[in-house]
GUTOR-421401 format. One record per residue (C-alpha): residue number from 1; residue in three letters; x, y negated, z negated. Coordinates in steps of 0.1 Angstrom, whole numbers. Each point is the difference from the previous one (the first is absolute). Layout:
N
NUM; Ala; X; Y; Z;
...
end
This chain:
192
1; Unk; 0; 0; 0;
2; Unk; 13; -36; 9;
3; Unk; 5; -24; -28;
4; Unk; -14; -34; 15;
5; Unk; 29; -30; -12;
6; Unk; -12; -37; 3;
7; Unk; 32; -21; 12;
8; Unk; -13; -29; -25;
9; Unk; -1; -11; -33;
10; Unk; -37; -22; 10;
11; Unk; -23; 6; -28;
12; Unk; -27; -7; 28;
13; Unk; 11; 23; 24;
14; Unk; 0; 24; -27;
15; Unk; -38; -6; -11;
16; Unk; -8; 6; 39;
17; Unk; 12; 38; -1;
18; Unk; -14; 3; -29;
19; Unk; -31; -12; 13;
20; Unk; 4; 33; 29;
21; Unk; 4; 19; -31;
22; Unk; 39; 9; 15;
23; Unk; 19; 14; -26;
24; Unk; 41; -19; 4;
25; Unk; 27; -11; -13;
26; Unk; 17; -35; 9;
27; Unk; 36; -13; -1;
28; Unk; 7; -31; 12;
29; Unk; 24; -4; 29;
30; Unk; 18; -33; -3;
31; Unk; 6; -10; 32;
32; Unk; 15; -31; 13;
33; Unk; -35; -18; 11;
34; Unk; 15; -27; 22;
35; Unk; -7; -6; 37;
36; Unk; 18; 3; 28;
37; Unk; 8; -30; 21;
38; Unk; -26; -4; 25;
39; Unk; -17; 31; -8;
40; Unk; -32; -1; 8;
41; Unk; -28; 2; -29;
42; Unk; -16; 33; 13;
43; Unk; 36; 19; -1;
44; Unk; 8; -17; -30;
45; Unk; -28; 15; -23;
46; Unk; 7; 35; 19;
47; Unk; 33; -2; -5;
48; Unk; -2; -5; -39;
49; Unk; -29; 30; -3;
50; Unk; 25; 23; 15;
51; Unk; 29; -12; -20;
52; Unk; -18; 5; -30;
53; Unk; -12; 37; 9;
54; Unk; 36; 7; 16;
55; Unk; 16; -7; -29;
56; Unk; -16; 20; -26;
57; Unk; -13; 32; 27;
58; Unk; 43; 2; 4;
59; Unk; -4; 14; -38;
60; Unk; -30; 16; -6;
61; Unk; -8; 42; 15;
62; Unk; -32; 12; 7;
63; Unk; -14; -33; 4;
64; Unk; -22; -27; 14;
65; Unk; 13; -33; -8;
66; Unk; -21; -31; 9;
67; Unk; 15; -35; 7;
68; Unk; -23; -32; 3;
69; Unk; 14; -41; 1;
70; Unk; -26; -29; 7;
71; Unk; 3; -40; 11;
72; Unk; -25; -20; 9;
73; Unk; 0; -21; 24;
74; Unk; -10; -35; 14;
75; Unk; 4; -10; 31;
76; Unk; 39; 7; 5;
77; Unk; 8; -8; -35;
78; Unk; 5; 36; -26;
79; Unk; -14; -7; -31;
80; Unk; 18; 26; -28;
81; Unk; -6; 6; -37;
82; Unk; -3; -35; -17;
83; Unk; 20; 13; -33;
84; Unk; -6; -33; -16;
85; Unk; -30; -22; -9;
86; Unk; 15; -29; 22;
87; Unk; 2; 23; 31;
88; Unk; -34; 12; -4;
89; Unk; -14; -33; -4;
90; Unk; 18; -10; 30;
91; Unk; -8; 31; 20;
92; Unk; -37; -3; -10;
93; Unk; 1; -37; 9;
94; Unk; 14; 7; 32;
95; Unk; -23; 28; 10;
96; Unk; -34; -17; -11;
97; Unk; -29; 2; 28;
98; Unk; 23; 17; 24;
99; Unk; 3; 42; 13;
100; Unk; 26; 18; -15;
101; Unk; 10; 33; 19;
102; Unk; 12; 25; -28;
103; Unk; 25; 28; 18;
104; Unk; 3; 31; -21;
105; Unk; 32; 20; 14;
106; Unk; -9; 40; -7;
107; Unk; 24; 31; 2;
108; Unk; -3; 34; -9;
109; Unk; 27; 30; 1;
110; Unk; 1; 34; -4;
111; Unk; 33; 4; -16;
112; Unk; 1; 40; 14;
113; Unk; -5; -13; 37;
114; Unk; 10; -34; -2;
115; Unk; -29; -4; 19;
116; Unk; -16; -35; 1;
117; Unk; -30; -23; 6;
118; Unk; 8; -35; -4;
119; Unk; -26; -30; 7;
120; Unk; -9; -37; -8;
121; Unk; -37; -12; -11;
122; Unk; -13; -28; 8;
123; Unk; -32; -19; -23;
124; Unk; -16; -34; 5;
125; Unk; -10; -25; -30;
126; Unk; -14; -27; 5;
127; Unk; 6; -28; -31;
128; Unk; -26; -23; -12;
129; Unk; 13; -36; 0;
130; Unk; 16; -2; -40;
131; Unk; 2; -34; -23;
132; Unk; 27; 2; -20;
133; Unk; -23; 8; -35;
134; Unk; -7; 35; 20;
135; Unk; 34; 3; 6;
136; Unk; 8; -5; -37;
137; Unk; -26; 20; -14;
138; Unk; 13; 33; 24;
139; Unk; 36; -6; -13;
140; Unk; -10; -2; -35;
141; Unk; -24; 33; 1;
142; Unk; 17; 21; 27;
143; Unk; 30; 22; -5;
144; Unk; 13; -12; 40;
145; Unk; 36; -3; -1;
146; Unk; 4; 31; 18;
147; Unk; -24; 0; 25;
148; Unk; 10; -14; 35;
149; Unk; -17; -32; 3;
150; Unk; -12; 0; -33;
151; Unk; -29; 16; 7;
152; Unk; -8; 32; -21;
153; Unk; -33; 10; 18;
154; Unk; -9; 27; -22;
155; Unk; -3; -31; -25;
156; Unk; -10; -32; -4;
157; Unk; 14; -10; 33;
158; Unk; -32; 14; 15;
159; Unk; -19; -36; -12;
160; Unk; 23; -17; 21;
161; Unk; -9; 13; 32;
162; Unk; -26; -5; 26;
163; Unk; 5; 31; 25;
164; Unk; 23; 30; 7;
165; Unk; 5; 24; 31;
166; Unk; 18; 27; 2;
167; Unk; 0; 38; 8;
168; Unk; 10; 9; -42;
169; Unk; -8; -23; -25;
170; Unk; 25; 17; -26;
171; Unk; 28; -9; 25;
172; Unk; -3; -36; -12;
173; Unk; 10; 13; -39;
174; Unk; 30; 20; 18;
175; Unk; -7; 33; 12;
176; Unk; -25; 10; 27;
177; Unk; -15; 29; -12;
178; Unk; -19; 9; 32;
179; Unk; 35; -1; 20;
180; Unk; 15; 22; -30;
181; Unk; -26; 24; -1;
182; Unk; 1; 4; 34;
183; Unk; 40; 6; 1;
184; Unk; -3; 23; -31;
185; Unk; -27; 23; 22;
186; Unk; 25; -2; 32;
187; Unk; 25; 15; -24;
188; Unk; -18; 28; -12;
189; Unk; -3; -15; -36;
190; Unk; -30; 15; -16;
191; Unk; -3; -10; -41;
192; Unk; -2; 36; -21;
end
């Protein structure tokens, strides 16, 4: 029986298998996260999945390692984790009544086959125009700093919007689970 290994140390990509009911183990893979000049955004977020599964499925047996990275985007400009108040305020500031395209990089590996499916996701939101007393009041109640764009959808972030689109809506909290599902059945991985 495979073991199933997350390639992250995401406590929110962790409650999204849990919510598949898939019984893993994580390690985080501490990867240099930085892009390549003029690499384009799509590659970018692909690129980082696979390092991630790469470089734990190169020490794992018997297993199915999944890697996942995110950025939002606006327009040509990558919006990353805010890690500070400022940033987010900023960030929020900056993305207020416009469309944000979230790009969730996946990659799975059987580490008996090396065998691989790789992909990135693509989901729409739409923000509702924000004063800066909403803006506040997110910061102050929302736990964001980790969250591309500051947005934790799953949270209170979902007040702040006015649409999405998109094929998977979990993509946009950092793993598509319709995408891993699928790559999980094209590797023969059935739960016991």
């Amino acid at each position: 029986m495979r073991k199933i290994v997350l390639a992250s140390s995401s406590i929110h990509r962790k409650k999204l298998l849990q919510q598949i009911k898939l019984k893993f183990t994580s390690i985080s893979p501490d990867i240099d996260e930085s892009r390549n000049k003029n690499e384009p955004v799509n590659n970018f977020v692909k690129r980082l999945s696979v390092e991630k599964a790469m470089k734990i499925a190169v020490l794992q047996k018997n297993s199915i390692v999944i890697g996942s990275d995110e950025i939002a985007v606006v327009g040509n400009k990558i919006l990353g984790k805010p890690l500070t108040k400022q940033n987010a305020q900023k960030q929020l500031k900056f993305i207020s009544g416009k469309k944000i395209v979230f790009k969730t990089g996946i990659c799975v590996i059987d580490t008996n086959t090396m065998k691989k499916y790789s992909s990135v996701v693509n989901y729409y939101v739409q923000m509702k125009k924000l004063s800066k007393n909403i803006i506040s009041n997110y910061i102050e109640k929302e736990d964001m700093l980790s969250c591309a764009a500051s947005i934790r959808m799953e949270g209170l972030a979902i007040s702040l919007i006015q649409k999405t689109a998109g094929e998977d809506p979990t993509s946009v909290i950092g793993l598509p689970l319709i995408r891993l599902t699928t790559y999980l059945e094209k590797l023969g991985y059935q739960e016991q």
